[in-house]
C-alpha positions as CSV (number, residue, x, y, z in Angstrom):
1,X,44.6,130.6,99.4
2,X,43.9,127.1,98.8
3,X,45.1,124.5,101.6
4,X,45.1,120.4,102.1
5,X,44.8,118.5,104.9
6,X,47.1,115.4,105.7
7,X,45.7,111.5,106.6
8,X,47.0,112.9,110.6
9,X,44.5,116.6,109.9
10,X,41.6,115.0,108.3
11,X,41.3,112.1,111.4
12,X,42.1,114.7,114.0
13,X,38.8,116.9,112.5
14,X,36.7,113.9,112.7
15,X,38.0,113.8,116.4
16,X,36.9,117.2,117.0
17,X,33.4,116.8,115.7
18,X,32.6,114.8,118.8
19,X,34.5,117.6,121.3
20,X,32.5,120.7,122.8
21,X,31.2,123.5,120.6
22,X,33.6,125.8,121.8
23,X,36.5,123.9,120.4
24,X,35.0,123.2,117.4
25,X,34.3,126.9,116.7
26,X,38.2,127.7,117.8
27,X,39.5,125.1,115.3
28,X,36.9,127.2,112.6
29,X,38.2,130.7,113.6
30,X,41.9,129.7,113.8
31,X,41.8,127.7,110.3
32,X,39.8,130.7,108.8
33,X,42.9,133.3,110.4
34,X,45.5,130.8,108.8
35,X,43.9,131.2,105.5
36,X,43.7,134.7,105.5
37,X,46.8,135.6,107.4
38,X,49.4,132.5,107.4
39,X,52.3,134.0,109.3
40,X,50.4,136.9,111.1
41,X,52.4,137.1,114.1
42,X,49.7,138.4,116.3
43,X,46.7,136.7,114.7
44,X,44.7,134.0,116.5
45,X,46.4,131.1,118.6
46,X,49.6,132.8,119.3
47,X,51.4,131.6,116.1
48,X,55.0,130.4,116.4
49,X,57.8,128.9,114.0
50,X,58.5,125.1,115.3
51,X,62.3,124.5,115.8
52,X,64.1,121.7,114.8
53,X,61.8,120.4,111.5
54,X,62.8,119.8,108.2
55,X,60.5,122.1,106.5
56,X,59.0,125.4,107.5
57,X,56.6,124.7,110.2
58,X,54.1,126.8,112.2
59,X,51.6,126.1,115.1
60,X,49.2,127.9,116.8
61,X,47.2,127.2,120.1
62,X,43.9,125.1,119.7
63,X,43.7,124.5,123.1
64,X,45.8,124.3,126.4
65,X,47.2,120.7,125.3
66,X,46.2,120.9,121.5
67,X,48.5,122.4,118.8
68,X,46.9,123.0,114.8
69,X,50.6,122.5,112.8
70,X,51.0,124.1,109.3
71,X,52.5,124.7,106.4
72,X,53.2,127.2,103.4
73,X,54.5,124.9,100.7
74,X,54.5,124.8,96.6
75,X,50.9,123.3,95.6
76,X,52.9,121.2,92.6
77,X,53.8,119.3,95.6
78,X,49.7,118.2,96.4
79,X,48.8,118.7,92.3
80,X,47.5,122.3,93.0
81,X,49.5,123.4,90.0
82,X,47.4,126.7,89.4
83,X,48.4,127.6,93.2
84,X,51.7,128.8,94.0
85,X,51.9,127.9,97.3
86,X,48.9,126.7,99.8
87,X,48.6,126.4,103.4
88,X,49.0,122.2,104.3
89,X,47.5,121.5,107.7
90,X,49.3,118.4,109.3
91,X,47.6,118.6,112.4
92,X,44.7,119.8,114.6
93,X,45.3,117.5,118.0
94,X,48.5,116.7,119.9
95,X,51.2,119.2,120.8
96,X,53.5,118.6,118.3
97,X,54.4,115.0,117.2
98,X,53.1,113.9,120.7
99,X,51.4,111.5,119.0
């Protein structure tokens, strides 16, 4: 499944290039789980459903304080036309919109 990163995603992963290997192989291993098996209840990170949003939105545990929050929404909407839907990662750091 294809997937895009928001402005908040792409900064956060330049972030995590300077954190400890263990985190940066977490991020790996979780985004790798989230591509394979988006709502996978018991997959990696302890997945949940975020309450109160607008749209559909999932996170999973990066670390104790860091949450990675997703996606599954129509790729017409990031001119992925030849994808049905794809994963869109909005953010790696943060727990929530902590920001």
């Amino acid at each position: 499944m294809e997937y895009f990163e928001t402005r908040t995603a792409l900064k956060d992963k330049q972030k995590i290039k300077s954190m400890d290997g263990s985190t940066k192989k977490r991020l790996k291993d979780i985004v790798e789980s989230i591509i394979e098996s988006q709502l996978d209840l018991d997959a990696i990170g302890k997945p949940e459903q975020l309450k109160y949003s607008d749209i559909d939105l999932w996170s999973r545990e990066l670390t104790k304080k860091d949450r990675i929050v997703y996606a599954i929404e129509p790729g017409y909407l990031y001119d992925m036309s030849n994808e049905a839907e794809i994963i869109v990662f909005y953010q790696y750091l943060g727990h929530y919109t902590d920001k």
